[in-house]
C-alpha positions in Angstrom: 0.0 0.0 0.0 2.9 2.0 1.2 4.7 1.8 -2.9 1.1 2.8 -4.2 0.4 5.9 -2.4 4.3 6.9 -3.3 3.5 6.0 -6.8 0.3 8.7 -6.4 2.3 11.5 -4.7 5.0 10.8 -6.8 2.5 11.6 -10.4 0.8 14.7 -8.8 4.4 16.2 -7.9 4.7 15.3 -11.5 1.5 16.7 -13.2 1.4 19.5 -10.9 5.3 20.3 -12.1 4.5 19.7 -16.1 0.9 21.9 -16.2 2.8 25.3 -13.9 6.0 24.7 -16.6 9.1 26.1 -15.1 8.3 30.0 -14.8 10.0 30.5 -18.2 8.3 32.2 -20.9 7.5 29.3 -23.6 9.2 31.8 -26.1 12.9 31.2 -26.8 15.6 33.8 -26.8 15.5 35.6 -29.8 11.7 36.6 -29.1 12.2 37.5 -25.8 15.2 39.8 -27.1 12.6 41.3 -29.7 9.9 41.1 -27.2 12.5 43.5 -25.0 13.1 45.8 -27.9 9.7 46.4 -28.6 8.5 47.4 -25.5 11.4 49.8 -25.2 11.4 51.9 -28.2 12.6 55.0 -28.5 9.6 57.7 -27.3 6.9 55.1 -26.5 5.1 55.4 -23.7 5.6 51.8 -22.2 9.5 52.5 -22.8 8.8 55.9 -21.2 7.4 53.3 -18.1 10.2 50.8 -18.4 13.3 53.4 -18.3 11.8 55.5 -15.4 12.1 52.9 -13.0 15.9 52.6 -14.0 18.7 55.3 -13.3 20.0 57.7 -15.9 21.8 59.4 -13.9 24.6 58.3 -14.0 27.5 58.3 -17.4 26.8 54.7 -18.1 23.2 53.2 -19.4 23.4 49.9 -17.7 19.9 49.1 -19.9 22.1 49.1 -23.4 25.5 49.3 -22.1 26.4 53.3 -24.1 27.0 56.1 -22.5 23.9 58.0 -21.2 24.3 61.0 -23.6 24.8 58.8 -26.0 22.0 56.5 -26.1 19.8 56.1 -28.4 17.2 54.1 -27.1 16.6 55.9 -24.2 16.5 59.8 -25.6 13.9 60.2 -28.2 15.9 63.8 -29.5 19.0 61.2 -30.0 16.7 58.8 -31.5 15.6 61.6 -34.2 19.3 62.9 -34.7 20.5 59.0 -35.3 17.3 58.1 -37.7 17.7 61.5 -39.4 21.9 61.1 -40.1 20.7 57.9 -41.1 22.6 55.6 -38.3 19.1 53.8 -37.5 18.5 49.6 -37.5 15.2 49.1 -38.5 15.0 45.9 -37.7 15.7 46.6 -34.2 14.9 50.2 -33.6 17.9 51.6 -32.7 21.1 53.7 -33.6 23.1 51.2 -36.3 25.8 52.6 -34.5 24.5 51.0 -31.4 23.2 47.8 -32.7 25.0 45.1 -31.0 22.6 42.5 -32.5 24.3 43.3 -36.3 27.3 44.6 -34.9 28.8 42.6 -31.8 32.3 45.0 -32.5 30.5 47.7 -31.6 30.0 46.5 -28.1 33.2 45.5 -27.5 34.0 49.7 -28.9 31.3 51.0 -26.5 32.9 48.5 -23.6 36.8 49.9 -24.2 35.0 53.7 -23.2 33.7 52.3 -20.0 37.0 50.5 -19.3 38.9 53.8 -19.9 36.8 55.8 -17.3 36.7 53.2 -14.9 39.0 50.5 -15.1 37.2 47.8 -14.8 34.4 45.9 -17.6 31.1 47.2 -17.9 28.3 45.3 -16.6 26.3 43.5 -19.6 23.7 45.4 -20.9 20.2 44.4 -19.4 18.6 44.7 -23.2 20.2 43.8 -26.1 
């Protein structure tokens, strides 16, 4: 009797475990990347949301790992200036120049700025 109840606590731990999943979204990471990018763009209102409760202001955005007066994702006016000299990813709504999705040097360029002021590697950026 003792192995049959086991057995039945055993396939609830089970079926409870398989119908909650395991708190990750079902989405891999390349949507979740897009998903992130999308609800930050440049100037709309839920990225207005999502970068108020973050600091700016300090020199560093720890959100896309550029310089604060720099970045383009989180100042609108920059946003304009970058579209309108034509430095602007479409596919990922945000300053070419910045995109470290096409261009992985340029994080490495944007890192070598932060280790020159402080010494030390930047933290990873929190969006990509």
């Amino acid at each position: 009797m003792k192995l049959v109840s086991t057995f039945f606590l055993l396939a609830s731990l089970t079926m409870t475990l398989f119908v909650s999943g395991c708190g990750k979204p079902s989405a891999g990471p390349k949507s979740q990347a897009k998903t992130d990018v999308a609800d930050h763009k440049a100037g709309d209102s839920s990225s207005a949301k999502a970068t108020a409760k973050l600091d700016h202001s300090g020199w560093w955005c720890k959100e896309h790992g550029v310089p604060e007066g720099e970045c383009g994702q989180c100042s609108s006016k920059l946003a304009k200036q970058f579209q309108k000299d034509g430095d602007w990813c479409k596919e990922h709504d945000r300053p070419d120049s910045q995109c470290f999705i096409c261009h992985p040097e340029k994080e490495a360029m944007f890192a070598a700025k932060y280790e020159a002021k402080y010494g030390k590697k930047p933290p990873k950026p929190l969006i990509n």
